[in-house]
C-alpha positions as a LaTeX table, in Angstrom:
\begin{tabular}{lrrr}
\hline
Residue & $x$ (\AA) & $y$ (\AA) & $z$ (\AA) \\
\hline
Unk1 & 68.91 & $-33.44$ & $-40.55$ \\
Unk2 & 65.32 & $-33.19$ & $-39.61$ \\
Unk3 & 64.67 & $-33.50$ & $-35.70$ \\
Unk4 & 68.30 & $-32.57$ & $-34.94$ \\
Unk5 & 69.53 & $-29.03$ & $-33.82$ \\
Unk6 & 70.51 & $-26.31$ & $-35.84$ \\
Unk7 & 74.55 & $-26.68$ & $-36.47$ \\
Unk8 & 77.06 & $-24.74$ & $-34.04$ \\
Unk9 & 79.92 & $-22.78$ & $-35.22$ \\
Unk10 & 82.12 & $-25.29$ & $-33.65$ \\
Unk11 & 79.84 & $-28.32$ & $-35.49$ \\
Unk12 & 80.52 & $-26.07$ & $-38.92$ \\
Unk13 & 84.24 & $-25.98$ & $-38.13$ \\
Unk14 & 85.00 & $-29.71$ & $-37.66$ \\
Unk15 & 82.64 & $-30.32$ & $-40.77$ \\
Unk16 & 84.84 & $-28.21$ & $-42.79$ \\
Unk17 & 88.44 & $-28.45$ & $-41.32$ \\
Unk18 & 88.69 & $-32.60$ & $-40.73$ \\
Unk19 & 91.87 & $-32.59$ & $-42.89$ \\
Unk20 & 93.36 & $-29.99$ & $-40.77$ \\
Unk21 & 92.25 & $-31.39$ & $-37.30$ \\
Unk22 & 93.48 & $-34.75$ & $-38.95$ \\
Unk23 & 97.24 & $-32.86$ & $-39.76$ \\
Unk24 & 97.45 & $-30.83$ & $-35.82$ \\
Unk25 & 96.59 & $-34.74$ & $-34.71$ \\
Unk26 & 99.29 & $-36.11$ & $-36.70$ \\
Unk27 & 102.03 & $-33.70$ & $-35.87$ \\
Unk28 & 100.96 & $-30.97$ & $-33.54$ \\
Unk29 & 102.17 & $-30.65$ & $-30.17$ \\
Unk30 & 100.56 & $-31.86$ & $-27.16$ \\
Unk31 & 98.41 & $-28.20$ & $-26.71$ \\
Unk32 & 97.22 & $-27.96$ & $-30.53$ \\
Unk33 & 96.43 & $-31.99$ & $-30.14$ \\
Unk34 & 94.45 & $-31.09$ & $-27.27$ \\
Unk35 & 92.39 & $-28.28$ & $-29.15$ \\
Unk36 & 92.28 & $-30.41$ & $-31.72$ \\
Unk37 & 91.00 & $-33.74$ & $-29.70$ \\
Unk38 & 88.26 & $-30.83$ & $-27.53$ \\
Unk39 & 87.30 & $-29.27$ & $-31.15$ \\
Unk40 & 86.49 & $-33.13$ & $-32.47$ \\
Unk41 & 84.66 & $-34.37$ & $-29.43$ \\
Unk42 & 82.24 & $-31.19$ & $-29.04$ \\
Unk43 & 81.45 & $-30.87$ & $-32.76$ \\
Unk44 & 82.05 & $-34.01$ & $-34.87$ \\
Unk45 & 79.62 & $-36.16$ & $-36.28$ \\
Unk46 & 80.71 & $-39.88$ & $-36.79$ \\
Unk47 & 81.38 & $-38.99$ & $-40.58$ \\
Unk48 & 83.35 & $-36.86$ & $-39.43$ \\
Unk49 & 85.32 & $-39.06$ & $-36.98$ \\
Unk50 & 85.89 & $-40.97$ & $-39.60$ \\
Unk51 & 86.96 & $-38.28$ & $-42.22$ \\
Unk52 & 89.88 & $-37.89$ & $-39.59$ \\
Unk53 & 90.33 & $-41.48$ & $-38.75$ \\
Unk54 & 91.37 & $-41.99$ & $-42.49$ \\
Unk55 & 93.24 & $-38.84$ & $-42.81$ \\
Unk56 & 95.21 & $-40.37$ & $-40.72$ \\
Unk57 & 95.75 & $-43.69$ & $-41.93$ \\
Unk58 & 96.74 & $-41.69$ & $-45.07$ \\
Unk59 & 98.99 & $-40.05$ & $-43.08$ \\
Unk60 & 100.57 & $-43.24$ & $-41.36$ \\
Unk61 & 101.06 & $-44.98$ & $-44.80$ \\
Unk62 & 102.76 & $-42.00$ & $-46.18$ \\
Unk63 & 105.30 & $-42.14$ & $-43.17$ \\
Unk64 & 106.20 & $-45.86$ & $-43.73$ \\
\hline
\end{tabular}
């Protein structure tokens, strides 16, 4: 992390809620999506993109 800014609460939040923001992507309605979607582009890291990107792949196989 060296050279980068300190974290934000909303970097903190996406770190630690991806399976959540994954679940209000997957089956919230359009205005939590949205939060969700703001939340993710503001604060996530690529990991974390990606944390929710498989989340939901998870959740997409499970619906099958």
């Amino acid at each position: 992390m060296s050279g980068r800014e300190p974290l934000s609460e909303v970097d903190r939040y996406t770190d630690r809620n991806t399976e959540f923001l994954s679940r209000v992507l997957a089956y919230g309605d359009t205005e939590a999506r949205a939060y969700a979607l703001a939340l993710l582009s503001n604060g996530a890291t690529a990991e974390d993109i990606n944390e929710v990107q498989a989340e939901l792949d998870r959740i997409r196989r499970n619906l099958k």
